[in-house]
C-alpha positions as CSV (number, residue, x, y, z in Angstrom):
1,X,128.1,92.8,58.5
2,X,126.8,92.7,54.8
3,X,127.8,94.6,52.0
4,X,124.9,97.3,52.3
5,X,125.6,99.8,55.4
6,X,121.8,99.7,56.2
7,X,121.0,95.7,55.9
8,X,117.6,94.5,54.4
9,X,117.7,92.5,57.1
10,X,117.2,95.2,59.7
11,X,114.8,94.9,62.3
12,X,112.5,97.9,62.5
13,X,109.8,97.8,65.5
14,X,108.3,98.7,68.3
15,X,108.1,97.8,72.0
16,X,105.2,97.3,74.4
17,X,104.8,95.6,78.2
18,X,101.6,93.8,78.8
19,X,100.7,95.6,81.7
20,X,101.0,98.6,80.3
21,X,99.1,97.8,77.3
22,X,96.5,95.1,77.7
23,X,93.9,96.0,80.7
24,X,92.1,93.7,83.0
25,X,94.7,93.5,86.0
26,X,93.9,94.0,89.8
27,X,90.3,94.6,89.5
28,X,87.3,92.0,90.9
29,X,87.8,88.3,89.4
30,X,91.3,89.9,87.1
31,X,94.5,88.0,87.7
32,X,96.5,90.4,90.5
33,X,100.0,91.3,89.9
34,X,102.5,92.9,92.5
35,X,101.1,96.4,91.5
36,X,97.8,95.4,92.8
37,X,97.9,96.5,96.7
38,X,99.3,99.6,95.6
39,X,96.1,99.9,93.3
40,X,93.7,99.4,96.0
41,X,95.6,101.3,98.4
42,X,95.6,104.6,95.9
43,X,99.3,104.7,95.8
44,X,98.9,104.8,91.8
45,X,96.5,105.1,89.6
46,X,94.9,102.2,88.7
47,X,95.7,100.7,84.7
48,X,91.9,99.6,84.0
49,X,91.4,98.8,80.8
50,X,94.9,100.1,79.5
51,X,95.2,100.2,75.7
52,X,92.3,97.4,75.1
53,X,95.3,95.5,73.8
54,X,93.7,92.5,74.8
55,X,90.8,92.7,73.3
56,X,91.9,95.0,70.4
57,X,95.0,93.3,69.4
58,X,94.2,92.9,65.5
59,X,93.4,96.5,65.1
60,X,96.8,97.7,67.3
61,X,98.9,95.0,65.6
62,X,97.5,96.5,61.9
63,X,99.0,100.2,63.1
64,X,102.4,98.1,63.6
65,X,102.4,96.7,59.7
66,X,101.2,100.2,58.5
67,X,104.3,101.6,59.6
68,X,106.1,98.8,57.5
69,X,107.4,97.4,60.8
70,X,109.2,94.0,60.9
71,X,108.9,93.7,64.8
72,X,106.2,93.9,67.4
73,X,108.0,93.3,70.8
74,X,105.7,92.2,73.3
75,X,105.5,90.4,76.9
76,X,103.9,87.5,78.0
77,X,102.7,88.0,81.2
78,X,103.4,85.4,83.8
79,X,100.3,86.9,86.0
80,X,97.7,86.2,83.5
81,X,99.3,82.3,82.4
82,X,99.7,81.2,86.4
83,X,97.0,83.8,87.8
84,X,97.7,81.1,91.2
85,X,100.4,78.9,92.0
86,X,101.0,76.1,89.8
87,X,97.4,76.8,88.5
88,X,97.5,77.9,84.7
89,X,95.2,79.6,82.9
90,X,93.9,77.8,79.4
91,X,92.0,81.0,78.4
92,X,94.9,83.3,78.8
93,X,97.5,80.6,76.9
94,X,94.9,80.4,73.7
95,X,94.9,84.2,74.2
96,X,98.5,85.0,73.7
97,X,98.7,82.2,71.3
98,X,96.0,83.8,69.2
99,X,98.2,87.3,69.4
100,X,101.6,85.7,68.5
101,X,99.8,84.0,65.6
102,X,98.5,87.4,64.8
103,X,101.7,89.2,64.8
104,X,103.2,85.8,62.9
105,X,100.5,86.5,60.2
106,X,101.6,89.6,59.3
107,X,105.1,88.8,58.6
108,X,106.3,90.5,62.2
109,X,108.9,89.0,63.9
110,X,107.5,88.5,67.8
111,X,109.9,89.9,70.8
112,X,108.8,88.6,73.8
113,X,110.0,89.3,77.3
114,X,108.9,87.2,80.1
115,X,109.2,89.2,82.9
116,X,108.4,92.9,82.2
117,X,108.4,94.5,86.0
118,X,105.4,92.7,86.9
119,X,105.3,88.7,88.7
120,X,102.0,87.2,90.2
121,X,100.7,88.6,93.7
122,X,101.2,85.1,95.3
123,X,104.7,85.4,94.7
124,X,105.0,87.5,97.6
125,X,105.9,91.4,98.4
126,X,110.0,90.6,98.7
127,X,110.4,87.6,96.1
128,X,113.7,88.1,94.8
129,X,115.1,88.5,97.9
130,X,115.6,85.2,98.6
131,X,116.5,81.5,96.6
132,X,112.8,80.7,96.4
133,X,111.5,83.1,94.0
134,X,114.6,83.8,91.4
135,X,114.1,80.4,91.2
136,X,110.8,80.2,90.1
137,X,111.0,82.5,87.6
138,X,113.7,80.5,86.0
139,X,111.0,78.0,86.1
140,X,108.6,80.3,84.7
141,X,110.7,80.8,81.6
142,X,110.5,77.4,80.9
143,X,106.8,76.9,81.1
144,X,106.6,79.4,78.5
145,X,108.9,78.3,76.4
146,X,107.1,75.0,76.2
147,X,103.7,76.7,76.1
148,X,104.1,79.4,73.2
149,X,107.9,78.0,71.5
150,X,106.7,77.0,68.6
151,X,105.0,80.8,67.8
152,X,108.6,82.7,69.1
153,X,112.2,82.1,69.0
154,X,113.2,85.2,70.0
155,X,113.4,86.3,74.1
156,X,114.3,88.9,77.0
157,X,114.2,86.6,80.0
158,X,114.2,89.8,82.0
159,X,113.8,93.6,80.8
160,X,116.2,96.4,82.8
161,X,117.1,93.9,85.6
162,X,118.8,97.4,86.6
163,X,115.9,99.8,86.4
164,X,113.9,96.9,88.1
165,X,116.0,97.1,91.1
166,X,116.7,100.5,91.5
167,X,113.3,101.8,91.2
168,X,112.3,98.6,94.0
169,X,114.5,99.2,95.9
170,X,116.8,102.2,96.0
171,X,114.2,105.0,94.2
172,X,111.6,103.3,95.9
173,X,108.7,104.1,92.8
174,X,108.1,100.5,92.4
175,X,106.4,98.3,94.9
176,X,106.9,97.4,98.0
177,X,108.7,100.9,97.9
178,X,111.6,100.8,99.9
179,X,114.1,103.9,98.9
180,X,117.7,103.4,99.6
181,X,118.3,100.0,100.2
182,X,121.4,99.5,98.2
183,X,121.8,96.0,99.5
184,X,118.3,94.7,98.8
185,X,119.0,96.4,95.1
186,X,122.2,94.6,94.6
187,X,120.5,91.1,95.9
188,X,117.9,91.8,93.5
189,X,119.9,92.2,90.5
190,X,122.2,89.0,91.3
191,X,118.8,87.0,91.5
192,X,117.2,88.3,88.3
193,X,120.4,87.6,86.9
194,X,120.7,84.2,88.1
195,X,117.1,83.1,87.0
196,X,118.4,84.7,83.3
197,X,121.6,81.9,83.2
198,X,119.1,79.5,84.2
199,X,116.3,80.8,81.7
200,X,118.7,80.7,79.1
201,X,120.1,77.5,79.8
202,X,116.5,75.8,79.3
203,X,115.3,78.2,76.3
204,X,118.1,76.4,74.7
205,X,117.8,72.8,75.9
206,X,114.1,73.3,74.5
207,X,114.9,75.9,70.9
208,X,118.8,75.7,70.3
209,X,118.4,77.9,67.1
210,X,116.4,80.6,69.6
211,X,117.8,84.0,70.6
212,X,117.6,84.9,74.1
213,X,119.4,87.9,75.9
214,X,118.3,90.3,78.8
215,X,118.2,94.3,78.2
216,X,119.9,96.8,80.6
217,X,118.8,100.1,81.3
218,X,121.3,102.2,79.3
219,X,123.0,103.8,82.8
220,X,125.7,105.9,83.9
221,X,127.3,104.0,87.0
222,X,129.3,101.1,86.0
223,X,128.1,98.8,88.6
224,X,124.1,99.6,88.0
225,X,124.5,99.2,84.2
226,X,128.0,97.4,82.4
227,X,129.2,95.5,85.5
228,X,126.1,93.2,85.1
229,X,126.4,92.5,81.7
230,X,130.2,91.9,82.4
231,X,129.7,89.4,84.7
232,X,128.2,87.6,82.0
233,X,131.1,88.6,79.4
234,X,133.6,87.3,82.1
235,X,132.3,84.1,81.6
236,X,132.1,84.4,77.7
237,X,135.8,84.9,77.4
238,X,136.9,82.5,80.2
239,X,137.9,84.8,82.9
240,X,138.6,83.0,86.4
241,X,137.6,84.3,89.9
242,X,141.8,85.5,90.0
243,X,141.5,87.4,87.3
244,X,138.0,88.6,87.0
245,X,138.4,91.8,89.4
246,X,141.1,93.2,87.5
247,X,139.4,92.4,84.3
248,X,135.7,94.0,86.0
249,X,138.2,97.4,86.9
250,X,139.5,97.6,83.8
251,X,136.0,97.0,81.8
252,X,134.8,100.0,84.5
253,X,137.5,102.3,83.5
254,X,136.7,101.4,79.8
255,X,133.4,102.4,80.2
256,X,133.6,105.7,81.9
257,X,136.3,106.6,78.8
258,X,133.1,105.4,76.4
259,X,130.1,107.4,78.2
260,X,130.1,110.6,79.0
261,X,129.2,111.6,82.5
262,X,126.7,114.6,83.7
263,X,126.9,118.3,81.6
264,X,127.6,121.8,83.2
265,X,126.7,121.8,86.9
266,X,125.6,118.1,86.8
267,X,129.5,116.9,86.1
268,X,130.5,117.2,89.7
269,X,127.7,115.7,91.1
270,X,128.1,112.6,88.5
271,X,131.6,112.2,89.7
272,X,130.5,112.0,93.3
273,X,127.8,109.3,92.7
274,X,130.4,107.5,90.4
275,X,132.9,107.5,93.1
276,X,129.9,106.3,96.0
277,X,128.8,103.6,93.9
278,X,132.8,101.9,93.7
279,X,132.9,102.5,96.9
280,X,129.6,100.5,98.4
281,X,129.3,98.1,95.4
282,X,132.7,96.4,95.5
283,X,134.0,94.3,92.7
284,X,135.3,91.8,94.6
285,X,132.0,90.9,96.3
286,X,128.8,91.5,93.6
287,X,126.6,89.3,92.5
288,X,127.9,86.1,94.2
289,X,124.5,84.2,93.3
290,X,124.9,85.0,89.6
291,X,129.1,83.9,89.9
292,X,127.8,80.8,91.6
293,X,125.2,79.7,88.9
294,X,127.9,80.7,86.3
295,X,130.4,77.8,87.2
296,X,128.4,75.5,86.9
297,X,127.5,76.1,83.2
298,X,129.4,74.6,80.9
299,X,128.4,76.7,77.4
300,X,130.4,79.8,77.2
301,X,128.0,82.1,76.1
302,X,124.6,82.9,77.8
303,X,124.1,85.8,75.6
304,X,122.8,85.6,71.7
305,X,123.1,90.1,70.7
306,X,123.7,93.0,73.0
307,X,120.2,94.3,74.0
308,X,120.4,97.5,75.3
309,X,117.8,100.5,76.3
310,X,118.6,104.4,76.3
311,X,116.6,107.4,77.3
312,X,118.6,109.7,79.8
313,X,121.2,107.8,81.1
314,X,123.5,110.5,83.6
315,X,122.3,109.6,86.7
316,X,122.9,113.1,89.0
317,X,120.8,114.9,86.0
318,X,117.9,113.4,87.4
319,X,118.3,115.2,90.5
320,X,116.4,118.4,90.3
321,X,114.6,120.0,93.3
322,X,111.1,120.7,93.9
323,X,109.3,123.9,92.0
324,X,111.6,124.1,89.3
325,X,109.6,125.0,86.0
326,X,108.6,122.4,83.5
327,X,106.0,121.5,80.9
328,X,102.5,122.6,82.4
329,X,103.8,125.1,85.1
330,X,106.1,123.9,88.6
331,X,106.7,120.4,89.4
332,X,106.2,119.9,92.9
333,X,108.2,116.9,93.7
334,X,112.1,115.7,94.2
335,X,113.1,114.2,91.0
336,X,112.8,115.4,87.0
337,X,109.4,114.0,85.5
338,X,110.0,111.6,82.3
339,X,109.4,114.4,79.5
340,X,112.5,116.8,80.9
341,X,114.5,113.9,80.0
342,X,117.3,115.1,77.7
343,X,117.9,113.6,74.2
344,X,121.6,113.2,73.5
345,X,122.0,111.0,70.0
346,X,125.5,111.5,70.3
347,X,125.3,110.1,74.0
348,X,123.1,107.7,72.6
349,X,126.0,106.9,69.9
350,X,128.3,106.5,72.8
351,X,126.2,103.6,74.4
352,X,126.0,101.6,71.4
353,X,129.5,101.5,70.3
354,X,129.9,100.1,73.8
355,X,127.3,97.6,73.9
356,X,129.1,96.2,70.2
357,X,132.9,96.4,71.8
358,X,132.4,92.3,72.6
359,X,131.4,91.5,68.8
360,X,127.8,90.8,69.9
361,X,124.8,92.1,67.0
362,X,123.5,95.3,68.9
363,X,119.4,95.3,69.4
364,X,118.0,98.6,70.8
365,X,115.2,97.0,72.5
366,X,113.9,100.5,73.5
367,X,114.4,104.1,72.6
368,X,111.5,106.8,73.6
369,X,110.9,110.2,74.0
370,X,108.2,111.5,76.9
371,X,105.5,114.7,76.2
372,X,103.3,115.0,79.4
373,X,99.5,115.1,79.0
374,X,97.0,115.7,82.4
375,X,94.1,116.7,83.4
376,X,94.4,120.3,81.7
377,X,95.4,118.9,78.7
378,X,98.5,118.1,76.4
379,X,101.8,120.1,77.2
380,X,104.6,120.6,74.4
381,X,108.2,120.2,75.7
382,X,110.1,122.7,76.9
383,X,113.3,121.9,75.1
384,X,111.4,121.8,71.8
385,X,112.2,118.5,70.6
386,X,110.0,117.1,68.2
387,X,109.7,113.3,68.2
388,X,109.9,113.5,64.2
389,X,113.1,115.3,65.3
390,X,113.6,112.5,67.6
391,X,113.4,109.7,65.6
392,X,115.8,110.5,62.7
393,X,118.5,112.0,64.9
394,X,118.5,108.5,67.0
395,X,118.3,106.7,64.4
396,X,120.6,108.5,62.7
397,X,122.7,107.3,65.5
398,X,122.8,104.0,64.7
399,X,123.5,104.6,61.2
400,X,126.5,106.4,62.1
401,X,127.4,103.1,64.6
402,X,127.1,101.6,61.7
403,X,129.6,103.2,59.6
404,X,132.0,102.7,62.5
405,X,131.6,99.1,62.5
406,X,129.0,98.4,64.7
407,X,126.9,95.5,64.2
408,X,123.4,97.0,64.8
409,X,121.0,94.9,63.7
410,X,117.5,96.2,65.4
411,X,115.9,99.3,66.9
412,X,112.4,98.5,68.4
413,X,110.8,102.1,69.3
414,X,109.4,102.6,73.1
415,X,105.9,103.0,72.2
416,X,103.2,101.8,69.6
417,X,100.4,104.1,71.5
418,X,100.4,106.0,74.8
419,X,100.2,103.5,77.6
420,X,99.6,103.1,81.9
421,X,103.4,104.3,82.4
422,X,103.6,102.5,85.9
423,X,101.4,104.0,88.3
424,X,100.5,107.1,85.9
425,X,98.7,108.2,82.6
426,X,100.2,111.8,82.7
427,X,104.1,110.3,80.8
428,X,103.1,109.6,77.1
429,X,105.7,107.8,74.8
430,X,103.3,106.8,72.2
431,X,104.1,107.0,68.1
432,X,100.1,106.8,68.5
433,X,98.1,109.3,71.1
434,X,95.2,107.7,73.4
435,X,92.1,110.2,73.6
436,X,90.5,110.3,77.1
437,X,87.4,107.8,76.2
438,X,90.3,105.3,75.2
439,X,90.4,105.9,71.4
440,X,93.8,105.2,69.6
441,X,94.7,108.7,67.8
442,X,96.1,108.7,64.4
443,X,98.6,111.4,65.2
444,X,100.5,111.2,68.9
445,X,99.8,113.4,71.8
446,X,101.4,116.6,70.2
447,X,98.9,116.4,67.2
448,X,102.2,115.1,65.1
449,X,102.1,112.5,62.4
450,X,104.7,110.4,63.8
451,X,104.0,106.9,62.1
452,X,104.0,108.5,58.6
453,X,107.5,109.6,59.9
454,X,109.3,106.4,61.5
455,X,108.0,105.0,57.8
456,X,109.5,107.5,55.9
457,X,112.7,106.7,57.7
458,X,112.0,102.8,57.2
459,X,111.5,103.0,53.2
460,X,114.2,105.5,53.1
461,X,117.2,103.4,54.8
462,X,115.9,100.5,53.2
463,X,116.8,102.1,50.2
464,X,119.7,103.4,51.6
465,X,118.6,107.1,51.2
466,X,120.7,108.5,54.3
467,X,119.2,111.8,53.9
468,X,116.3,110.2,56.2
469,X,117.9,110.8,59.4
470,X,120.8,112.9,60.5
471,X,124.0,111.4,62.1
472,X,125.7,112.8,65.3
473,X,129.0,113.7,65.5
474,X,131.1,110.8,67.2
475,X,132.8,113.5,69.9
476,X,130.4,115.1,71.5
C-alpha cells in the first residue's frame, strides 16, 4: 500500500454488460444470443435498442469522464465477434476496437469481461454442461485477446460464475430455466471455472504484464461463493488433494466467522440453507473438472486482484412470499424484487476484508443500488435510501478497509445509465435515468443528481478529504 490512505492511483469507475447496454440483439438479421428464444417466445421482454450504446458510445463514454472517472468496465460480446461458428464478424471487431480506442482516448482505463451471461445461440441451450462448450469459451478468450490485446490489458474471463449458475440452473430466471437442479449448477460452475484456468493461461502466454481475474457474486453460502475462489487459492499456496479438504473446511468455517448470516427472523432460515448446502455440495467431491485442469498448470497463481461483487448477499433474505408490500403497491410473485434489496456497508465491509485475507489488491467490480420504475411511473424506496446516501456509505466502506489494511485498489459502480436488467426494464441501477423515448437523463430515476455526487466523492478522496463519505463501524 502507499503512504496516502486513499492512493492517487485508485481506480474510480463504472460497470456496464453489452447486452444490457448496446441494442441490436435477437431481432431480424441481429446476431442471436441464448436470450433470444426466450425473446421470441415472450418469456422477457425483449432489450431492442438498449442504451444505444452501440451507436452512442462517444456521448455515453463523455458522461464517464464528466464524473472524473478513471475506469469504464465493459464486455466484449462474444455473440456479436462470432455471430456463427468459427465465422467472425469484421464490422463488429472495428466496432469494439473503435470503443476501446474511445475509452483509451480519454485517459479511462478499459475493463473488459468476456463472457457477461450471454454466449452465441449456436452454442446450444445446455453448453456448459458438457466438455465441448467450457472448452470453447476458453478458446473464445483467446481470440479476443489476439483481436483487441493491444487496446486492453486488463480482464474478467467470466463475471459471477456463481450468479450465472444459480440463476440457470437452481433459480431458474436465466435461460433454459431449469429451477433446482443443484447438480447441473455445480457442473456449471466447475466448467466456467475451468475455461477461466485455461483463459488465463493463454491471456498470459499472449500479455504477460495483463491482469486477468474472474468476479464472484458476493454470497452467503460458502460453497456458492468462497469455495470457488478457494479452489483456486488452494492451488496458489500449494495445497495437495490430502490436504485440500481440511484446508476447504477450515477456509468455510473462516468465512462464516467473516460474514454475517441472515437478520431477525431470516437468521434461522440462513442457518438451515447453510447447513443444506454442506450437506449436498461436499468438499470432498466439487469441481473435479476445475481440480483436474488445475494439475496440470504449472504457474501458481491464476489470479492477478480479488474481484468481487456485493449487493445483498444473505441468501434466505431473499425469500419473501407473494403480496407482501413494496415499492408501487403488492408484489405478486415468490422472491424479493431487486430494489428491496438491503444495503449493509458494514456487511459490505465484511466481504472485502475477506476477499483481501490472501494479500491479493481488492477490485470491487460492481456495487449498485435498485429503484423500480414501470408502467405507472418511478417508485421511491421504501427503506428510504438515497443512492447519494448509497454511494458514500459504501464507499466509505472501503476507506474504512483501508485503514484496516486492506489493499483496495478499485470500485467500479453498477451502472453508468439505467439498462435491459435481464429480461426486464422495471430494475433501474443507473447513476444516469433513461426516459421512456430512450433519452439519457441528467439526473437518475429518482430525479437525484447522482454524478455530481460520485464526483464530489472522487475529488474529495483524492484529496484525501474523508469527510466525503462516512465509514461503518467494523462490528456490526
Amino acid at each position: 500500500m502507499t503512504d496516502a490512505l486513499w492512493p492517487d492511483t485508485f481506480e474510480f469507475g463504472v460497470a456496464t454488460a453489452g447486452f444490457q447496454i448496446e441494442g441490436g440483439y435477437n431481432d431480424v438479421g441481429q446476431p442471436r444470443n441464448n436470450w433470444a428464444a426466450w425473446e421470441d417466445e415472450g418469456r422477457v421482454a425483449r432489450a431492442g435498442a438498449a442504451n444505444r450504446f452501440w451507436d452512442e458510445y462517444e456521448q455515453q463514454l463523455d458522461l464517464v469522464t464528466a464524473m472524473g472517472l478513471s475506469s469504464f468496465r465493459l464486455s466484449i460480446e462474444w455473440t456479436r465477434v462470432e455471430p456463427q461458428p468459427g465465422v467472425l464478424d469484421e464490422s463488429a471487431i472495428r466496432r469494439y476496437r473503435d470503443i476501446l480506442t474511445a475509452v483509451q482516448r480519454r485517459g479511462l482505463r478499459a475493463l473488459v469481461t468476456l463472457h457477461h451471461f450471454t454466449n452465441p445461440e449456436w452454442l446450444g441451450r445446455d453448453p456448459w454442461l458438457d466438455d465441448a462448450g467450457w472448452r470453447r469459451l476458453a478458446g473464445w478468450y483467446a481470440t479476443a485477446v489476439e483481436l483487441f490485446g493491444d487496446l486492453c490489458t486488463t480482464w474478467i474471463t467470466s463475471n459471477e460464475i456463481n450468479i450465472f449458475s444459480f440463476n440457470t440452473y437452481l433459480h431458474g430466471i436465466f435461460p433454459p430455466g431449469r429451477r433446482s437442479d443443484l447438480s447441473a449448477t455445480m457442473t456449471t460452475i466447475d466448467h466456467l471455472l475451468a475455461a477461466h484456468v485455461l483463459g488465463y493461461q493463454a491471456i498470459k502466454e499472449r500479455q504477460p504484464n495483463s491482469v486477468v481475474a474472474t468476479n464472484n457474486y458476493s454470497f452467503s453460502i460458502y460453497e456458492l461463493d468462497r469455495m470457488i475462489l478457494d479452489t483456486l487459492y488452494a492451488h496458489h499456496y500449494g495445497i495437495g488433494d490430502s490436504e485440500r479438504v481440511a484446508w476447504l473446511q477450515h477456509r468455510r468455517d473462516a468465512h462464516y466467522d467473516a460474514v454475517p448470516g441472515g437478520v431477525g427472523v431470516y437468521a434461522p432460515l440462513e442457518a438451515a440453507a447453510r447447513r443444506y448446502a454442506a450437506r449436498k455440495i461436499p468438499l470432498d467431491a466439487a469441481l473435479p473438472t476445475t481440480r483436474a485442469v488445475l494439475r496440470e498448470v504449472a504457474t501458481p497463481r491464476v489470479l492477478d486482484v480479488a474481484q468481487l461483487d456485493y449487493y445483498a448477499p444473505t441468501v434466505a433474505e431473499h425469500l419473501t412470499l407473494p403480496g407482501h408490500l413494496t415499492s408501487g403497491g403488492r408484489w405478486r410473485r415468490v422472491g424479493r424484487p431487486l430494489w428491496d434489496d438491503r444495503p449493509d456497508p458494514a456487511m459490505f465491509l465484511a466481504y472485502v476484508r475477506e476477499a483481501g485475507q490472501d494479500g491479493l489488491p481488492v477490485w470491487v467490480v460492481e456495487n449498485g443500488m435498485c429503484v423500480r420504475r414501470d408502467a405507472r411511473g418511478s417508485w421511491p424506496r421504501r427503506d428510504g435510501w438515497t443512492r447519494e446516501r448509497y454511494l458514500r456509505e459504501n464507499i466509505g466502506a472501503l476507506l474504512r478497509a483501508r485503514r484496516l489494511g486492506v489493499d483496495v485498489q478499485g470500485y467500479w459502480h453498477w451502472t453508468l445509465i439505467d439498462n435491459f436488467e435481464w429480461g426486464s426494464y422495471e430494475p433501474r441501477f443507473g447513476i444516469h435515468g433513461l426516459s421512456r423515448d430512450g433519452r439519457v437523463l441528467a439526473t437518475d430515476t429518482a430525479g437525484d443528481d447522482v454524478a455530481a455526487v460520485y464526483r464530489s466523492i472522487v475529488d474529495g478522496l483524492r484529496q484525501q478529504d474523508f469527510s466525503v463519505v462516512t465509514e461503518p463501524d467494523v462490528a456490526r
